[in-house]
N, C-alpha and C positions, 0 to 999 in steps of 0.2 A: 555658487560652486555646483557643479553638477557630477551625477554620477556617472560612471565606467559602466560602461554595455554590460560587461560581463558579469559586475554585481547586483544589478538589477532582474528581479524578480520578474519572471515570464510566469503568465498567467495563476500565481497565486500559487495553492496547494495543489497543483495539478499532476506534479512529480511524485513518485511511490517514495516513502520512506523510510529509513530502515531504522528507526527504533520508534517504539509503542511506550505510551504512555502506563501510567500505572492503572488507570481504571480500565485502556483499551486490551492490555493483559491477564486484565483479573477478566473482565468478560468472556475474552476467547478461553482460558484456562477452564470457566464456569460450565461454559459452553459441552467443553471435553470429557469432563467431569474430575479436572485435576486441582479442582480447589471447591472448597466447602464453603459454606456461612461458618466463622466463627475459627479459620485458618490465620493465622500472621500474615499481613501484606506485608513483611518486611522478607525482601529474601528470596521474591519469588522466581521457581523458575525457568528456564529460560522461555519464550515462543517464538517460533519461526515466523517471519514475513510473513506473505505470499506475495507476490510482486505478480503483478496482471499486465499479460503483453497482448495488444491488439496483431490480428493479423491481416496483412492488405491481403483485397481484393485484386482479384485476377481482372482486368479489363479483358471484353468478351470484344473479341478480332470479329472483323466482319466474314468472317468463313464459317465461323460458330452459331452465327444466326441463321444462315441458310437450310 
């Protein structure tokens, strides 16, 4: 049996995701300075994404080279 296009995975983790792990939030939190050594990881709260958009490149017309 094979799988449907649609639920097959394109290139891996290549997609931004929107929720973080428990260690990937205690790092950014660290990072901020809104979590200590010796705080409760139970509860913590919230962190924002960042979602990273590439932006295309303008192709350079041949008027622009002259």
């Amino acid at each position: 049996m094979t799988i449907d296009k649609s639920l097959k995975v394109k290139r891996g983790m290549a997609t931004n995701r929107s929720v973080m792990t428990r260690v990937e939030r205690l790092k950014v939190l660290v990072e901020s300075g809104r979590w200590e050594e010796g705080d409760s990881p139970l509860g913590l709260p919230k962190v924002r994404v960042r979602k990273l958009t590439m932006k295309k490149k303008k192709k350079k017309s041949k008027d622009d080279e002259d």
